[in-house]
Structures are given as C-alpha cells and as structure tokens.
matplotlib code that plots the C-alpha trace (Angstrom):
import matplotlib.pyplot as plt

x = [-44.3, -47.4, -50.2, -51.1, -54.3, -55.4, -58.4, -56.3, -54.0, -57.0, -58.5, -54.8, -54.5, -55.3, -57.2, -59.7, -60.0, -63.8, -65.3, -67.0, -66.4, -68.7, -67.4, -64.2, -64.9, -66.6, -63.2, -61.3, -63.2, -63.4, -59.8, -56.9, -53.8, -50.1, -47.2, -43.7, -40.2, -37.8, -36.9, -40.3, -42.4, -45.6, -46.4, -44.8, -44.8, -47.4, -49.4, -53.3, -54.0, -57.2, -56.6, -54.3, -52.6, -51.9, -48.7, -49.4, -45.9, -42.3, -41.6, -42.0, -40.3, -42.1, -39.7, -38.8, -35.6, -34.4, -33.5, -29.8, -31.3, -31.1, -33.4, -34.8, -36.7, -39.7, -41.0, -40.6, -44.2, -44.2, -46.4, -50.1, -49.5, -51.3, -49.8, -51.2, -54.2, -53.8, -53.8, -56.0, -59.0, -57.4, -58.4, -55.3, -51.4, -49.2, -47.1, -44.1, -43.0, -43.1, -41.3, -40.7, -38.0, -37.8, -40.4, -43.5, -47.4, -49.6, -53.4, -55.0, -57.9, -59.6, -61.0, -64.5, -65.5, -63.5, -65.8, -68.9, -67.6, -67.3, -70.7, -71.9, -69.1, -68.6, -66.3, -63.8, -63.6, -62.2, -59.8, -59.0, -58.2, -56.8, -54.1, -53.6, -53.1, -50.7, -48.7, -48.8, -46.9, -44.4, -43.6, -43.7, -41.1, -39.1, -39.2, -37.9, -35.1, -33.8, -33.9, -33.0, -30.7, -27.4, -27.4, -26.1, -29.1, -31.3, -29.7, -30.2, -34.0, -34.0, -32.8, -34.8, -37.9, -37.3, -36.3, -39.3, -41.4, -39.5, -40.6, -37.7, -35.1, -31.3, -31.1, -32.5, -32.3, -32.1, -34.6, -32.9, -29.6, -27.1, -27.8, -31.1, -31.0, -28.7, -31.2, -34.3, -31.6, -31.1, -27.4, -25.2, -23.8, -20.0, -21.5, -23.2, -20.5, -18.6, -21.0, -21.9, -18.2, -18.1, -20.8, -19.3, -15.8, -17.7, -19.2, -23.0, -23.6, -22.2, -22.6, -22.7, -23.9, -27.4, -28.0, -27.1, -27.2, -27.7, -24.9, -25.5, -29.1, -28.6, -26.6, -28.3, -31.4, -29.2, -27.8, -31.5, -32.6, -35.8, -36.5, -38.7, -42.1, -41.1, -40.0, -43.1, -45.6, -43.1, -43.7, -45.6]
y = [-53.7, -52.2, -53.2, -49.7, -47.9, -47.4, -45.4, -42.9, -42.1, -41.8, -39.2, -37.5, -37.4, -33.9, -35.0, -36.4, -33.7, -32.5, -36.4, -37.5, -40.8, -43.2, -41.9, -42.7, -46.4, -46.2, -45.4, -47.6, -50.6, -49.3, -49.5, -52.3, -52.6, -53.1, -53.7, -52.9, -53.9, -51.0, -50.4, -52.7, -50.7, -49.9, -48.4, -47.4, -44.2, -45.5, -47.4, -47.3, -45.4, -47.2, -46.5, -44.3, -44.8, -43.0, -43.9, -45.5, -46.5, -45.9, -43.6, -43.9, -41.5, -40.8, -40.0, -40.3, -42.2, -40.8, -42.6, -43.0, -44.3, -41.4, -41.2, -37.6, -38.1, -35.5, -35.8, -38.2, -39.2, -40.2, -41.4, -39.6, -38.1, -39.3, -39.9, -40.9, -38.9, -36.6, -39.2, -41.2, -38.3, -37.4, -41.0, -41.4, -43.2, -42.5, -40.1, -41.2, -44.4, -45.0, -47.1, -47.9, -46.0, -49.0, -51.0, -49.4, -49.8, -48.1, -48.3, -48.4, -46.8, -47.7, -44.6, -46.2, -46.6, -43.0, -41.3, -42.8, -41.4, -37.7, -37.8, -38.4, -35.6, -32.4, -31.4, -34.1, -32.4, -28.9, -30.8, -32.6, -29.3, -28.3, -30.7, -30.4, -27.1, -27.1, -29.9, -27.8, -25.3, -27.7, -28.7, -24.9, -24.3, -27.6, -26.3, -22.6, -24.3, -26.4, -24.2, -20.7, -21.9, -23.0, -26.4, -24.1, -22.3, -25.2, -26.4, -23.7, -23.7, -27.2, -27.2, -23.8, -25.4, -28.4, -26.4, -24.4, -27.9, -28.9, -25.2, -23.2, -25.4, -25.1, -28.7, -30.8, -34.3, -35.6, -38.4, -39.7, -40.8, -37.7, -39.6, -39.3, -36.0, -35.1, -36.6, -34.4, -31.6, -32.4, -33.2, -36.1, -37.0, -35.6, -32.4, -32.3, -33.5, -30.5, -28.1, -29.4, -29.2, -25.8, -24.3, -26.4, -24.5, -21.1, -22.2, -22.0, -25.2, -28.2, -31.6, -34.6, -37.8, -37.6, -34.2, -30.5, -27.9, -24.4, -22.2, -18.8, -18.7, -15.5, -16.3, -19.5, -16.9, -15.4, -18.1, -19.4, -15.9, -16.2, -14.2, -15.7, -15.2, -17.3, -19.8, -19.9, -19.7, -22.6, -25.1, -28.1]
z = [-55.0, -54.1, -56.6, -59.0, -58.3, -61.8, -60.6, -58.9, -62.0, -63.7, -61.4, -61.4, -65.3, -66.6, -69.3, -66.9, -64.6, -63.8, -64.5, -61.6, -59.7, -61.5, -64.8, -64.2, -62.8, -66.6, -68.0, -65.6, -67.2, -70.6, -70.7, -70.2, -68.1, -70.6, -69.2, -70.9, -70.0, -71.0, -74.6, -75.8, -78.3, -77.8, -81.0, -84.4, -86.7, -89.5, -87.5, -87.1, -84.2, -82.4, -78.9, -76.6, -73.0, -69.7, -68.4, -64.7, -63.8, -65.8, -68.5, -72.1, -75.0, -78.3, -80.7, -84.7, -86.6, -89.7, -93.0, -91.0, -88.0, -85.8, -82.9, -82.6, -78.8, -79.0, -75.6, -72.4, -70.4, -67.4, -64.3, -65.1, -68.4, -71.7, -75.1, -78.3, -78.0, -81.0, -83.8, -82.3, -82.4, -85.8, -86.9, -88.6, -88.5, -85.1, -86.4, -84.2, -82.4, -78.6, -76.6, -72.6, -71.3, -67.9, -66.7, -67.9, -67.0, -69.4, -69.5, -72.7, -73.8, -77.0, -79.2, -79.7, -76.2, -75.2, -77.6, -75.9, -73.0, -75.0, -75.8, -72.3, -70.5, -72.7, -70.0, -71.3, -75.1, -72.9, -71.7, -74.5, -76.6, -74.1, -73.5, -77.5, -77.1, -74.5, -77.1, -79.9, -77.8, -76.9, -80.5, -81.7, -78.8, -80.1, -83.6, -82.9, -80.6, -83.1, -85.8, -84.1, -80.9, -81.0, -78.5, -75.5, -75.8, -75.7, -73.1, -71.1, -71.9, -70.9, -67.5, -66.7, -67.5, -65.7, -62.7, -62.6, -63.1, -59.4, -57.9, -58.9, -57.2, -58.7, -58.6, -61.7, -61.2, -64.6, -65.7, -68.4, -69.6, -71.0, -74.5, -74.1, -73.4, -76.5, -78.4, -76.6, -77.5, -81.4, -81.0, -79.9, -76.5, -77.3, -78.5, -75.3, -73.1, -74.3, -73.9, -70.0, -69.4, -70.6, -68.3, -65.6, -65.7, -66.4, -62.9, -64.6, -63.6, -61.5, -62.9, -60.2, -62.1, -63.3, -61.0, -62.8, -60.1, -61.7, -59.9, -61.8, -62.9, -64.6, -67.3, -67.9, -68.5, -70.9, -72.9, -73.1, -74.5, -71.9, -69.2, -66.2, -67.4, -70.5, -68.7, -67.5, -70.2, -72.1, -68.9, -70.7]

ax = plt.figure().add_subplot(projection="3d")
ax.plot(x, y, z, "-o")
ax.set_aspect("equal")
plt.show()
C-alpha cells in the first residue's frame, strides 16, 4: 500500500481550503498521524474534547447508544472530511462517540496549536462556520426525517442525496452495511429489508448486493416529498 500523503488530504479538506502551502506544512506538523483497525473507538460521548481529526484513509461513523444499547449512527466520514470540530471550538464534552468503520487513518489536530493557526489565517474561521453550518443543516434535515417521515420516506431521501453526491447517476453503491444503514435511517434491518423489498417489486428500485439502482426516479421524488432543487440544497 502506497504510503498516505497527509499534506494532500490536508490541502483537499474543505475546512482548509484558501491556506497557502507553508501554512499547511504548519498544520501537517502541528498534527499527528492515528491509526484505527475497524470497530476501535476513537472517542466517547462525555469525553473532553482537546483535539479533532481529518479522516485520511477508511471511514469512521459518529453516532449515539441509548439507555438500551441502541446505536443511532448520525453521520459516516470518510477520506478528507473532518469530525470533532464543533465540540472541540465549543471547549466542551464530545457529544457522541466515534469509531472506525475498517481500517482507518485519522490525523489529529490538537485545539491549542489549531487556534494559533486561527489567529494567523482569518480565512480558516469562514471556513470553519461554514462547515458548521453546513452540519447544522444536516442534523435539522435528520431531525425533521425522523420525526415527520415515515422510514420509506427517508429512505427515499437517502438514496436521492447520495445519488446526486455521484452526479445524478441511478446507481448508489452503498458504503455501508444494510444495518448500518437502518441505523443512519432510525429503524432496524428487518424493517428495512421490508421496505427495500417493497420498492424492489414496485420496480422503484433494484437491489444487487451492496448496489441500489433507482429504476423510477419519480416516484422515489415522491415518496421523499422533495423535488430536485431540495435534493440539492440538503447535499451535505
């Protein structure tokens, strides 16, 4: 395997677009290289939250257990993307846990040295709100879905917004396991087994392993209750 170029996840990372090249060598050795094996925490819901990471390589879900042990997953990172960032400028407690989804490389970044950084790149702060931003609007969707749409319907959302992440295409090549995703969705994996099967002989959708082709695009709209310019502005 190919060693990772941390400085060019860096420089692909939202949050650090704008920053020229010597600021991010700063940020590349402010930082420190983790690795995970899949299902190894990295951090727990009460914790002190001193530092946050980019995901380099793998995937990692943040997500929340209730008093029964239920896993509620509340969003999957993957290569590029950071996580941990809110809490950590909040200077409080991780509000969720996150663990490695497979073999995971993460790069940490402590919260002392990133605010140095701040100070010296005003540019970084726009970005910052604005990747907040754009996760508030992702919980606010998550909220109204769970508590407005039946599971179809957030189904439906689901595999419209990951289509338009791939371009439009009709075929979504799931990243996760179909328990994973019932637990993204708020429901379990028979519930959702039911409901794919459904959609399947309404010829909706075609299910082929871990790839959902969207046959009748339409009435996937429909059962979402979004029209294409929704879709759009609800794209994380």
């Amino acid at each position: 395997m190919p060693a990772l170029n941390v400085k060019e996840v860096l420089e692909y990372c939202f949050l650090f677009n704008g920053l020229a090249e010597p600021h991010i060598e700063q940020l590349e050795a402010l930082g420190r290289l983790r690795p995970f094996a899949k299902k190894e925490p990295i951090f727990f819901e009460g914790e002190p939250a001193e530092g946050f990471y980019v995901v380099l390589s793998g995937k990692v879900k943040i997500f929340k257990l209730s008093s029964e042990g239920r896993e509620q997953i509340l969003h999957i990172f993957g290569r590029g993307e950071p996580f941990g960032e809110a809490a950590v400028f909040s200077g409080g407690l991780f509000p969720a846990n996150a663990s490695a989804m497979e073999q995971t490389e993460a790069f940490y970044i402590p919260r002392a040295g990133f605010e140095r950084l701040i100070h010296e790149n005003p540019s970084l702060s726009l970005n910052l709100l604005a990747i907040l931003s754009k996760r508030l609007m992702m919980f606010t969707r998550m909220i109204g879905d769970l508590s407005l749409k039946e599971v179809p319907g957030r189904l439906a959302t689901f595999l419209l917004i990951a289509s338009a992440k791939r371009g439009g295409t009709s075929l979504v090549a799931l990243d996760m396991t179909k328990t994973q995703l019932a637990s993204l969705l708020g429901t379990i994996p028979e519930t959702l087994s039911r409901i794919l099967s459904k959609m399947q002989r309404l010829e909706i959708i075609s299910v082929k392993g871990s790839e959902i082709e969207i046959i009748n695009r339409k009435e996937l709209e429909a059962i979402s209750g979004l029209t294409s310019d929704d879709i759009g502005q609800n794209m994380p």
